[in-house]
C-alpha positions as CSV (number, residue, x, y, z in Angstrom):
1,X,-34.0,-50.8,43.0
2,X,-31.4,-48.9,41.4
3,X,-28.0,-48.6,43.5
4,X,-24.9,-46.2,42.2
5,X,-21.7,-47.7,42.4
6,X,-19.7,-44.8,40.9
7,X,-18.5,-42.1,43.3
8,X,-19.3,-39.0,41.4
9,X,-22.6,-41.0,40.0
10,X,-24.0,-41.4,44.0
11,X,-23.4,-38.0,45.2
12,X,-25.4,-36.9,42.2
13,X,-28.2,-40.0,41.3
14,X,-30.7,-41.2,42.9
15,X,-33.7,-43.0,41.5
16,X,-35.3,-39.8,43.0
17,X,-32.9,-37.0,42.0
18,X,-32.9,-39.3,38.4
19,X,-36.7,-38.4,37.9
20,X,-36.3,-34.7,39.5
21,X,-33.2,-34.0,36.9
22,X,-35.1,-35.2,34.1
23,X,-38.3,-33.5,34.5
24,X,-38.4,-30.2,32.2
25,X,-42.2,-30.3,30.9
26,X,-44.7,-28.1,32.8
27,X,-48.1,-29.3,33.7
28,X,-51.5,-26.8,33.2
29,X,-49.9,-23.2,33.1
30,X,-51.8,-20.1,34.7
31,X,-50.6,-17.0,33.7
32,X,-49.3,-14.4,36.5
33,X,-51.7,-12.3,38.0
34,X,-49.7,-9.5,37.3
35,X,-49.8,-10.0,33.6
36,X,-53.5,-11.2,33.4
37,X,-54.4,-7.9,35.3
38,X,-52.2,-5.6,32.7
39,X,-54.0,-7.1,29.4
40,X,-57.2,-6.8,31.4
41,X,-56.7,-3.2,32.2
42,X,-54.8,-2.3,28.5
43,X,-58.0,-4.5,26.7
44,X,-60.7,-2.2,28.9
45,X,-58.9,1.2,28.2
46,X,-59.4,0.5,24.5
47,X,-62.5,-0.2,24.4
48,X,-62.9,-1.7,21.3
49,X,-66.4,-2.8,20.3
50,X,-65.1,-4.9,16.9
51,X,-62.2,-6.9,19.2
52,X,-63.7,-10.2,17.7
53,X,-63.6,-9.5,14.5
54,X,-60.3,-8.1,14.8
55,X,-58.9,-11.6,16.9
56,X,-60.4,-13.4,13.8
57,X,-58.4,-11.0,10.7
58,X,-55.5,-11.2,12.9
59,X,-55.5,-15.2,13.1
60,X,-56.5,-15.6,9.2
61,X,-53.1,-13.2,8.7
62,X,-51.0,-15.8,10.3
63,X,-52.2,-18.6,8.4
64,X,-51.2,-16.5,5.6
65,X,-47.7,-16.4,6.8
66,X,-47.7,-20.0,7.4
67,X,-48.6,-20.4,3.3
68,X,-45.6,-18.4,2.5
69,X,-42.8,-19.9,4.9
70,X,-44.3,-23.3,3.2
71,X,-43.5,-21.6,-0.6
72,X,-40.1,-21.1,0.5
73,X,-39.3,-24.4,2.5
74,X,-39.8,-25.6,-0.8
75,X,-38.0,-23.5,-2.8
76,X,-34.9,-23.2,-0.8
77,X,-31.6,-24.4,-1.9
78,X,-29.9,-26.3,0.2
79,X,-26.5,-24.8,-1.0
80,X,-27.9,-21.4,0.4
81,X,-28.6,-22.9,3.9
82,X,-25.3,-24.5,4.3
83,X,-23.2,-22.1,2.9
84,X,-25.1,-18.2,2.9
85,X,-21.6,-16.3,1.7
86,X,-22.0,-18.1,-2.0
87,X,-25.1,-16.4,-2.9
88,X,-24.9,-13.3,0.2
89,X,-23.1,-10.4,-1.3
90,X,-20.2,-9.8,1.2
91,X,-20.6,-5.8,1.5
92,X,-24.7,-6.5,2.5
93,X,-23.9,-9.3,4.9
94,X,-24.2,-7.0,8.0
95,X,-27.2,-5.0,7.0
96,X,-30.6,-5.0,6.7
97,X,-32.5,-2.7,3.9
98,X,-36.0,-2.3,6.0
99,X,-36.1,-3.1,9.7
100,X,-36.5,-6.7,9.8
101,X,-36.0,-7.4,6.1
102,X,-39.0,-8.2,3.4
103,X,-41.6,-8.2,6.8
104,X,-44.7,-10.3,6.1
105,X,-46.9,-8.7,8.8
106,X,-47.1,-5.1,9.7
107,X,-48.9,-4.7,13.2
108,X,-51.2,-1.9,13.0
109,X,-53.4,-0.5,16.1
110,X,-56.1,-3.2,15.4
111,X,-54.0,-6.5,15.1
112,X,-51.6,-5.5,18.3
113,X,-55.0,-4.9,20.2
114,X,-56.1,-8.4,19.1
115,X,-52.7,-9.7,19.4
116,X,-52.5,-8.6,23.0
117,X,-56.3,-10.0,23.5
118,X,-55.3,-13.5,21.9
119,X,-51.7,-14.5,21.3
120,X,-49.8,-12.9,23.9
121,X,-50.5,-15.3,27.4
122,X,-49.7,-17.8,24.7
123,X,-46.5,-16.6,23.4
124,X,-45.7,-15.7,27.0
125,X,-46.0,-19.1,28.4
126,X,-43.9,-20.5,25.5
127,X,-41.0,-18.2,26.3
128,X,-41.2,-18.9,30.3
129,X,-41.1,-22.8,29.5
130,X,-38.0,-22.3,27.3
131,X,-36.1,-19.6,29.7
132,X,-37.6,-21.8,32.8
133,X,-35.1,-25.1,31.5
134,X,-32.1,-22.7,30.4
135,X,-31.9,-21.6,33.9
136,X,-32.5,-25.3,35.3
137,X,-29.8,-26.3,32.8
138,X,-27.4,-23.7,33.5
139,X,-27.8,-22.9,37.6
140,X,-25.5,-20.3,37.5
141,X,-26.5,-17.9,34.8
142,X,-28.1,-15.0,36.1
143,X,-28.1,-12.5,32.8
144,X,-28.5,-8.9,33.3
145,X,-27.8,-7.4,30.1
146,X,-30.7,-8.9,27.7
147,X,-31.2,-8.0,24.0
148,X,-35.2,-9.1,22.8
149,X,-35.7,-8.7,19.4
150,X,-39.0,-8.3,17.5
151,X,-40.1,-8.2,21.2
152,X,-43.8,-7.1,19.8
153,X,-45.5,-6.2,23.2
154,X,-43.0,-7.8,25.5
155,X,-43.9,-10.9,26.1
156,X,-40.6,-12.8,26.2
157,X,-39.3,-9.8,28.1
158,X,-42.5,-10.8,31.0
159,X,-41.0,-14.4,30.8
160,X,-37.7,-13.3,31.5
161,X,-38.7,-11.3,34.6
162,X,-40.6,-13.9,35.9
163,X,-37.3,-17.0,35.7
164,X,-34.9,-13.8,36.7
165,X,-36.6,-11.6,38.6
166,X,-33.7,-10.3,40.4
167,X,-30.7,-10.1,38.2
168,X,-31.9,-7.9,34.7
169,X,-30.3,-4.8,35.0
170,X,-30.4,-3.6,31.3
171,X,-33.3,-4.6,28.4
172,X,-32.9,-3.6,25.0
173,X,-35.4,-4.3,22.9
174,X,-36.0,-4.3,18.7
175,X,-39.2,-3.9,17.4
176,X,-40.1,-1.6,14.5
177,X,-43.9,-1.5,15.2
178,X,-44.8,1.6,17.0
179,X,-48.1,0.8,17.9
180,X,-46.5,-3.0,19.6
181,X,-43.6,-0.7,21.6
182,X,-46.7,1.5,23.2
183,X,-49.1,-1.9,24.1
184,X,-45.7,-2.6,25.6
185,X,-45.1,0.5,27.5
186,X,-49.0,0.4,28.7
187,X,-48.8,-3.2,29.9
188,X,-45.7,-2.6,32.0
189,X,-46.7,0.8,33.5
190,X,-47.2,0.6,37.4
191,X,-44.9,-2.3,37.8
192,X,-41.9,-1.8,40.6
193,X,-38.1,-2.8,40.3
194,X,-38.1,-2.7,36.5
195,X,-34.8,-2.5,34.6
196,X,-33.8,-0.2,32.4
197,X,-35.2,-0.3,29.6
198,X,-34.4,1.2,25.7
199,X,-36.4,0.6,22.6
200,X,-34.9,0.6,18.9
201,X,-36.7,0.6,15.6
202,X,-33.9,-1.9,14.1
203,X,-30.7,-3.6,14.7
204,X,-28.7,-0.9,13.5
205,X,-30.6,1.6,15.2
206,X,-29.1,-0.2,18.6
207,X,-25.5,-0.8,17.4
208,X,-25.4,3.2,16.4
209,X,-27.3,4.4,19.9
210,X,-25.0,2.4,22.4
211,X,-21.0,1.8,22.5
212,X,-19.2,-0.8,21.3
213,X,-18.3,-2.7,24.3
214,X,-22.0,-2.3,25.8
215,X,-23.0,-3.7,22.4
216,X,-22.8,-7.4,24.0
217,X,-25.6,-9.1,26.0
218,X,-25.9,-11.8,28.2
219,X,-29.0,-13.4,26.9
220,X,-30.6,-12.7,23.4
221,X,-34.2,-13.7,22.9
222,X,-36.2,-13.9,19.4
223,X,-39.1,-15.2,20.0
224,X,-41.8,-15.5,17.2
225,X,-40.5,-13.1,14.4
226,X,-38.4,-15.1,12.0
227,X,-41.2,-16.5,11.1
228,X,-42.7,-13.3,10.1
229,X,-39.7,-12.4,7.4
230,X,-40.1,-15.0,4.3
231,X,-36.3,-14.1,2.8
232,X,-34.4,-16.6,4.3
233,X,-31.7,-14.7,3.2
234,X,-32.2,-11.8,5.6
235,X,-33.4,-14.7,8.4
236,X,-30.2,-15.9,8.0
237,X,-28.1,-12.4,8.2
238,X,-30.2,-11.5,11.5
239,X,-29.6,-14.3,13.1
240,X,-25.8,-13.7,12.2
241,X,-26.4,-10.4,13.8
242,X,-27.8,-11.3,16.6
243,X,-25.2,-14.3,17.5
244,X,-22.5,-11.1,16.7
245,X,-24.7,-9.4,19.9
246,X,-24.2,-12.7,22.2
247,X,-22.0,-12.4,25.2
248,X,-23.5,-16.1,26.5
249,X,-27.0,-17.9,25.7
250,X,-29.1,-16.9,22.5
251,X,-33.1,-18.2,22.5
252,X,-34.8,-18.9,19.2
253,X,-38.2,-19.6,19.3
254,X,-41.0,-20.2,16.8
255,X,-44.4,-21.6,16.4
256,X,-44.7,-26.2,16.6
257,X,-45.0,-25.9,13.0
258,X,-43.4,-27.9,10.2
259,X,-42.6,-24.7,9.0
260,X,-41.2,-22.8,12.7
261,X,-39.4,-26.4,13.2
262,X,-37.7,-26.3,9.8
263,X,-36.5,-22.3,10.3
264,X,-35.5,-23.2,13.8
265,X,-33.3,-26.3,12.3
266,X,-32.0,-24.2,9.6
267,X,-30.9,-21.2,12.1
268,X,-29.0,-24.0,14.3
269,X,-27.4,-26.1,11.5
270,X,-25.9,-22.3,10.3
271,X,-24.5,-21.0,14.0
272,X,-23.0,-25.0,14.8
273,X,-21.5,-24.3,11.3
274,X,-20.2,-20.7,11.5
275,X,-18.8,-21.7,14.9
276,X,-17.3,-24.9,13.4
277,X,-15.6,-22.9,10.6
278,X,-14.0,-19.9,12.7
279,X,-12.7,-22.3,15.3
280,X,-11.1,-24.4,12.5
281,X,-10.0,-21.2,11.0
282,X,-8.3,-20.1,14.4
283,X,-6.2,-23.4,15.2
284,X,-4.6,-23.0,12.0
285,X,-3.8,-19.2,12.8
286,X,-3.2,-19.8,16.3
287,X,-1.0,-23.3,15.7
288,X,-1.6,-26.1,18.6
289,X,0.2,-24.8,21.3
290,X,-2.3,-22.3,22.1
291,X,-5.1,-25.2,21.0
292,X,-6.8,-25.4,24.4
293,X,-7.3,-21.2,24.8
294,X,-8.7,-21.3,21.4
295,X,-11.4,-24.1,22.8
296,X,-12.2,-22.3,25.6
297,X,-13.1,-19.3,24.2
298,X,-14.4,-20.4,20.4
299,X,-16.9,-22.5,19.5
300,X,-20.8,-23.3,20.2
301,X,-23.0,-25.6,22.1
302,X,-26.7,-26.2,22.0
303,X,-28.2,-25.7,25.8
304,X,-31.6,-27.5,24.7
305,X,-33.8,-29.1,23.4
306,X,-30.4,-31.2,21.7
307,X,-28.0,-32.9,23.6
308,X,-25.8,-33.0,20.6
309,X,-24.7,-30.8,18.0
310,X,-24.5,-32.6,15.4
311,X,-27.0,-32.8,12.5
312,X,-30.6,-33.0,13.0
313,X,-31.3,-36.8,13.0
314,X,-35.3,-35.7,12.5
315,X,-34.9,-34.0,9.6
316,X,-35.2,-37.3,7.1
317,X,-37.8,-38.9,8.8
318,X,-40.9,-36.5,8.1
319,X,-41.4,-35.5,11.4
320,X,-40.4,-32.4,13.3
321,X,-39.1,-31.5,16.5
322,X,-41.6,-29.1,18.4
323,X,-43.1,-29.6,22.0
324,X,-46.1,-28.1,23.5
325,X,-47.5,-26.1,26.5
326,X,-50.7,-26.3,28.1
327,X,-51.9,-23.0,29.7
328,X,-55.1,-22.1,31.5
329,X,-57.3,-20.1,28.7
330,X,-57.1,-16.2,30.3
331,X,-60.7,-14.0,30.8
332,X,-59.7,-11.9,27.6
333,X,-59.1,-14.8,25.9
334,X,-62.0,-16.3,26.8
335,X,-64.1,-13.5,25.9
336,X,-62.6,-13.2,22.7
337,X,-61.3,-16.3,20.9
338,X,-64.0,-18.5,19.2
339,X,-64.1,-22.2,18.1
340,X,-65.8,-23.7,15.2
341,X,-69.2,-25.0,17.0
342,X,-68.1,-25.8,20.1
343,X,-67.8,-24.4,23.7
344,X,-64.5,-23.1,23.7
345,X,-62.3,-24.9,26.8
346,X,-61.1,-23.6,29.6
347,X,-57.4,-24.5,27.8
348,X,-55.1,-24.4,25.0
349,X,-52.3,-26.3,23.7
350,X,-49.3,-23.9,22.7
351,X,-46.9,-25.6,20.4
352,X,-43.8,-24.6,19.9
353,X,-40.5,-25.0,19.0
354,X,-36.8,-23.6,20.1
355,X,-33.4,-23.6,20.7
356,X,-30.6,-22.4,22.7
357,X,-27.1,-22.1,22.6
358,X,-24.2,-21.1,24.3
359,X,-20.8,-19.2,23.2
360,X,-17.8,-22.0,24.2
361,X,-17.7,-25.4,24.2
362,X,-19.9,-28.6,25.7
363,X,-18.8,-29.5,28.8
364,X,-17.6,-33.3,29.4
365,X,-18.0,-35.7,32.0
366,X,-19.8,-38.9,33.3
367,X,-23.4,-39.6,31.6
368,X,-26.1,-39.9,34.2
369,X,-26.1,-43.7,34.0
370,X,-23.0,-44.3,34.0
371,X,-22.1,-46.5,37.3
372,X,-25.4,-47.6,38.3
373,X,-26.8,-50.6,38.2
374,X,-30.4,-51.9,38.0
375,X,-32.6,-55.3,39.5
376,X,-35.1,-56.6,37.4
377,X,-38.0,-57.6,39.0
378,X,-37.6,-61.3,39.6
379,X,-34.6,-60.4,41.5
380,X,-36.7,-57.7,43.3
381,X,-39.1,-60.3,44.0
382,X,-36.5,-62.6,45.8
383,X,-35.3,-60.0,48.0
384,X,-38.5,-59.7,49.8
385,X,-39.4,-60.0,53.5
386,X,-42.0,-62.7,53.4
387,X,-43.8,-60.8,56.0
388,X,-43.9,-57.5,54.5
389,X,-46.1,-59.7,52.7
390,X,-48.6,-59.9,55.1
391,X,-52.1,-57.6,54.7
392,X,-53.4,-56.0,58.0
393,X,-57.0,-56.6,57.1
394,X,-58.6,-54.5,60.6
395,X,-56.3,-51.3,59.1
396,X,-57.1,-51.7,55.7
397,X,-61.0,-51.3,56.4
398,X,-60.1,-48.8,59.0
399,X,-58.6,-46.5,56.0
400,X,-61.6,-47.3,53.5
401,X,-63.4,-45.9,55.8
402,X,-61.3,-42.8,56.9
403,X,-62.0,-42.4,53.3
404,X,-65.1,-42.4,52.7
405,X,-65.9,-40.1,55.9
406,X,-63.8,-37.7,53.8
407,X,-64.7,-38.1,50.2
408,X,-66.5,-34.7,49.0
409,X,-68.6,-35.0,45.8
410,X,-67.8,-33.7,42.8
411,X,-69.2,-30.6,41.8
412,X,-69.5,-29.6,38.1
413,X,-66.8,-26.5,37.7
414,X,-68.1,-23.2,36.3
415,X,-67.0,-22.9,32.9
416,X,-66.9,-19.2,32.8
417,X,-65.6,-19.2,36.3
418,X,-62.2,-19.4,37.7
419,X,-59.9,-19.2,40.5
420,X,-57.5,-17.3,38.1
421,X,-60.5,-14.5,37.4
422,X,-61.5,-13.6,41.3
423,X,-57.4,-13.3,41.7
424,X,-57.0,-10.7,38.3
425,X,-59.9,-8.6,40.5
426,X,-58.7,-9.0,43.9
427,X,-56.4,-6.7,45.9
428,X,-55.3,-8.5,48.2
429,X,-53.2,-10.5,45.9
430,X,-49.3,-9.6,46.7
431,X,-48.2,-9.4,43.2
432,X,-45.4,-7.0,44.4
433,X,-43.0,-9.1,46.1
434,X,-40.7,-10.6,43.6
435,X,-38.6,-11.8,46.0
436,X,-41.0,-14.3,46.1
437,X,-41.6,-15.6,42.8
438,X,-38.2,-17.5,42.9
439,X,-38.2,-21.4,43.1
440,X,-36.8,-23.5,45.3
441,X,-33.2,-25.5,44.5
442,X,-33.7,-28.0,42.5
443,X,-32.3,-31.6,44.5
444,X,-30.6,-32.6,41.6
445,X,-30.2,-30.8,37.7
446,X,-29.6,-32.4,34.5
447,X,-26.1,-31.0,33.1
448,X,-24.8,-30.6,29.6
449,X,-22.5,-33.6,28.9
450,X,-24.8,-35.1,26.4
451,X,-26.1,-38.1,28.3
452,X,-29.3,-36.8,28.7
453,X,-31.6,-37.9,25.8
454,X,-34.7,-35.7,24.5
455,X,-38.2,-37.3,24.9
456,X,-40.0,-36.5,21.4
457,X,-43.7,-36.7,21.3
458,X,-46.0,-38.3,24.2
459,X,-44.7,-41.3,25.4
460,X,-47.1,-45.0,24.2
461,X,-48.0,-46.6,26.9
462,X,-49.2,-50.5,26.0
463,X,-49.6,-52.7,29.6
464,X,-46.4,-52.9,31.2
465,X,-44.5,-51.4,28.7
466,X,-43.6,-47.7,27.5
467,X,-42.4,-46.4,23.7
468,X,-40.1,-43.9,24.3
469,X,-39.4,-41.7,20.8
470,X,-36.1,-40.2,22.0
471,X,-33.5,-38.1,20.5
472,X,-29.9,-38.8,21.9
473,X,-26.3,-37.9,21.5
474,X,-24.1,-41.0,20.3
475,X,-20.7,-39.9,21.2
476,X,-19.4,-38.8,24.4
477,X,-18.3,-34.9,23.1
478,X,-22.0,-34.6,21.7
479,X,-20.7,-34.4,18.3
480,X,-23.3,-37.0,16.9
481,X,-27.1,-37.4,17.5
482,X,-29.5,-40.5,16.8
483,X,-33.2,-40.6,16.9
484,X,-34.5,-44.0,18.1
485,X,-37.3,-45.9,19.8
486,X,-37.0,-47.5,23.2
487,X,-39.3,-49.7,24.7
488,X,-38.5,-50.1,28.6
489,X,-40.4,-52.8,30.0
490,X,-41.1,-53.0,34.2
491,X,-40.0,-57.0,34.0
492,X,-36.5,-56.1,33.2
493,X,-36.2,-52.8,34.6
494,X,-38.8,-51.3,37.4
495,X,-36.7,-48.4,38.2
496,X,-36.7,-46.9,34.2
497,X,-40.3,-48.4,33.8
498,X,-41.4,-46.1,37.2
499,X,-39.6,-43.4,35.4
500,X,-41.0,-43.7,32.3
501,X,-44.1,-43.7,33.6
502,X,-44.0,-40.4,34.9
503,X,-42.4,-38.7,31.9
504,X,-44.3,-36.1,29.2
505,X,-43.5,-35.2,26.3
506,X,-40.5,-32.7,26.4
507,X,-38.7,-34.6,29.3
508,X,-35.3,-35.7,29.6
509,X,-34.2,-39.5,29.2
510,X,-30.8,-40.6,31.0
511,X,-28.2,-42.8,29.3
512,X,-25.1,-44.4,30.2
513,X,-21.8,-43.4,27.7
């Protein structure tokens, strides 16, 4: 067993409260009834006879995208990435010709229809696992000014709802498609307690509509719609933009490609940068006096998925950093989606990839580790009561056969059929009470000092020992990250080896500074 020595380490760690902090993957995820009913209800009101064919053009448009964000991986410079004002022309910084840029997909009637039919629970669910560990990592955030740009037919703005139901007061959201903004007004209609809400065309249609000092948010979301503008240049001046419109957190999130990872690394390499440079730029101005103001209220931090912010250390090893979400496969989607000779599952793997940051700088304290201490298992071994030992054979066959009394066999599950369905039907499911929707306290959270580690792909599990592919901070401020390879083995440590055990892909991993 693991015993803390450290005072601030035991009111914190437990073996326990180690596993609950690091846990930040979601298992199977259903959709809310509330949304599944409102794409049932705006999918029946258009009754579209071709909505097959339409989910089918609508997928083979995205693969085209893919093929052009792969052209110009390729062809950037890395000069431009690193440094945008040498080839940006400094009076065009700020703007934007067209409303995103060069777009690569207009969404017409026919692809938001199929988009809402097929892509939407999906994107949903990626957004309400990324907002779902911003507010675990950062208790006491509660935005309730939110900005969502390209927020197509508002499926980051569902997943905000959902992880703050209580505290949105004001939405603003960017999206130049009109028919996206009107699948979003039709999905929402007939909800209660919504917030304010304003729609704009383009970023500068929002800067000219509101006032200055309203112009900041607490929370800005893109979500799915760099990917969709292939000048990186104008990526990289929206992004820009959209930092200039953060009062606190900004969310990026793209498709688990090679191509979303590699625009999501690029967009986070440029706001550590830009942040780097101003507050370099300020204790010069500012002299060292005022040094510790200029700290406090300069600078950037990345929330997640890095517990560092220094340079990617994935980005010369041919992988990429992207994590995935399984949700339950909706009735629309069902009826809709096809697979190549199969019978389509009752699932789907959403991959994905983000990240967030936060205006200031990382906080710094004591790593998770740091004070305990851990038995192996021979010493484990020699601390046992010899009769704990001892096997009550009369209860054991007392339980086995409790348990078979009880055992109930397994009936093959309908695979058209689901719980989920008789619920998006049913009235006399409470979908009103919001109140309700809010979780529990978490017993213990994983904070933002850096000693939490990043769990890369699925752990490898071989006997009595676990891979871990982990992605770490090296120094105590965060300023330096590492990828490597742990083995933890349940001879020398049971306590990490039960842990390990039980952690996913996308989990935390604790370290000791």
């Amino acid at each position: 067993m693991a015993t803390a020595i450290h005072e601030a380490a035991q009111k914190v760690f437990t073996p326990e409260t180690l596993r609950s902090a690091a846990k930040q993957s979601v298992g199977c995820f259903v959709v809310p009834v509330r949304l599944r009913r409102a794409i049932k209800k705006y999918i029946r009101e258009q009754e579209d006879p071709h909505m097959r064919r339409k989910v089918l053009r609508l997928s083979q448009s995205l693969n085209v995208i893919k093929d052009v964000n792969l052209q110009l991986t390729a062809s950037t410079s890395k000069e431009l990435v690193e440094d945008p004002l040498k080839s940006v022309d400094q009076s065009k910084r700020w703007k934007i010709q067209s409303s995103y840029g060069d777009i690569g997909l207009m969404y017409r009637d026919d692809e938001t229809i199929a988009y809402v039919a097929s892509r939407m629970p999906a994107v949903f669910s990626a957004c309400h696992r990324v907002l779902k560990e911003v507010r675990r990592r950062l208790p006491g955030f509660s935005p309730a000014t939110v900005l969502d740009f390209g927020a197509g037919t508002g499926s980051a703005f569902w997943a905000l709802r959902e992880v703050w139901p209580q505290s949105l007061e004001k939405v603003n959201l960017v999206e130049p498609s009109q028919s996206m903004q009107r699948a979003g007004r039709s999905l929402i209609q007939g909800l209660k307690n919504l917030p304010l809400i304003h729609s704009y065309e383009s970023i500068e249609a929002l800067t000219k509509n509101i006032k200055k000092s309203e112009r900041k948010h607490d929370i800005v979301i893109a979500s799915y719609v760099l990917g969709e503008i292939p000048s990186l240049k104008d990526r990289i001046t929206i992004v820009r933009q959209l930092w200039d419109l953060t009062q606190d957190v900004l969310v990026l999130v793209e498709p688990g490609t090679p191509q979303g990872s590699s625009i999501i690394t690029q967009m986070r390499s440029h706001i550590l940068w830009m942040e780097k440079r101003k507050l370099r730029k300020s204790k010069v101005g500012t002299g060292e006096d005022s040094k510790d103001l200029v700290d406090q209220k300069s600078g950037a931090f990345v929330v997640a998925p890095c517990s560092h912010d220094g340079q990617c250390p994935l980005e010369k090893t041919g992988a990429y950093c992207h994590f995935v979400q399984r949700l339950e496969r909706t009735s629309t989607q069902r009826a809709y989606k096809r697979s190549k000779g199969k019978p389509l599952r009752g699932f789907e793997d959403e991959k994905f990839s983000f990240v967030a940051f936060r205006r200031g700088q990382r906080p710094r304290g004591p790593w998770p580790l740091d004070g305990m201490q851990f038995e192996t298992l021979k010493e484990q071994h020699a601390k046992r009561n010899p009769e704990d030992l001892e096997i009550d054979y009369e209860e054991l066959i007392r339980l086995q056969q409790e348990q078979e009394q009880n055992l109930v066999l397994y009936e093959e599950p309908d695979p058209v059929t689901y719980d989920s369905d008789v619920m998006e039907t049913s009235t006399d499911v409470d979908d009103d009470n919001e109140a309700d929707d809010e979780e529990e306290e978490e017993t213990a959270r994983a904070d933002l000092e850096g000693g939490w580690g990043r769990i890369i792909f699925s752990p490898v599990r071989r006997g009595k020992q676990i891979t871990l592919n982990v992605c770490r901070s090296t120094k105590q401020d965060g300023s330096q990250g590492a990828y490597e390879r742990l083995v933890v083995t349940k001879s020398k440590n049971p306590t990490l080896h039960h842990q390990a055990r039980k952690s996913l892909w996308g989990d935390l991993w604790p370290y000791r500074s």
